[in-house]
C-alpha positions, 0 to 999 in steps of 0.5 A: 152667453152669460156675464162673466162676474168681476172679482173683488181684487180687480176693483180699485179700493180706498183704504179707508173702506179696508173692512167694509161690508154690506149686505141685503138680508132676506127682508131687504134690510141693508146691513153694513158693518160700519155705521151710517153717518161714518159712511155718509161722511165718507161720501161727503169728503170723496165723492163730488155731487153733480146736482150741487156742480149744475147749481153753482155752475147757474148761480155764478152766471 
């Protein structure tokens, strides 16, 4: 039996991304309708880089 999909409203958004979109065109160019940067800054502020945790969990030992 195939996967049911999940609708767009069940997912929990952050309202800073009220209006963002991306998308994979025919090409494999990844269209967003905000700009880079603004999305790495994004990132940057909300999510926390697990890489960077191990490194500093191993510098304070």
């Amino acid at each position: 039996m195939a996967k049911s999909k999940n609708n767009q409203s069940e997912k929990n958004n952050n309202e800073n991304l009220k209006g963002f979109d991306i998308k994979v065109n025919e090409f494999g160019e990844i269209i967003t309708s905000h700009k880079i940067d603004e999305i790495n800054e994004f990132l940057d502020e909300n999510v926390k880089d697990k890489k960077l945790e191990k490194d500093i969990d191993f510098q304070e030992e």
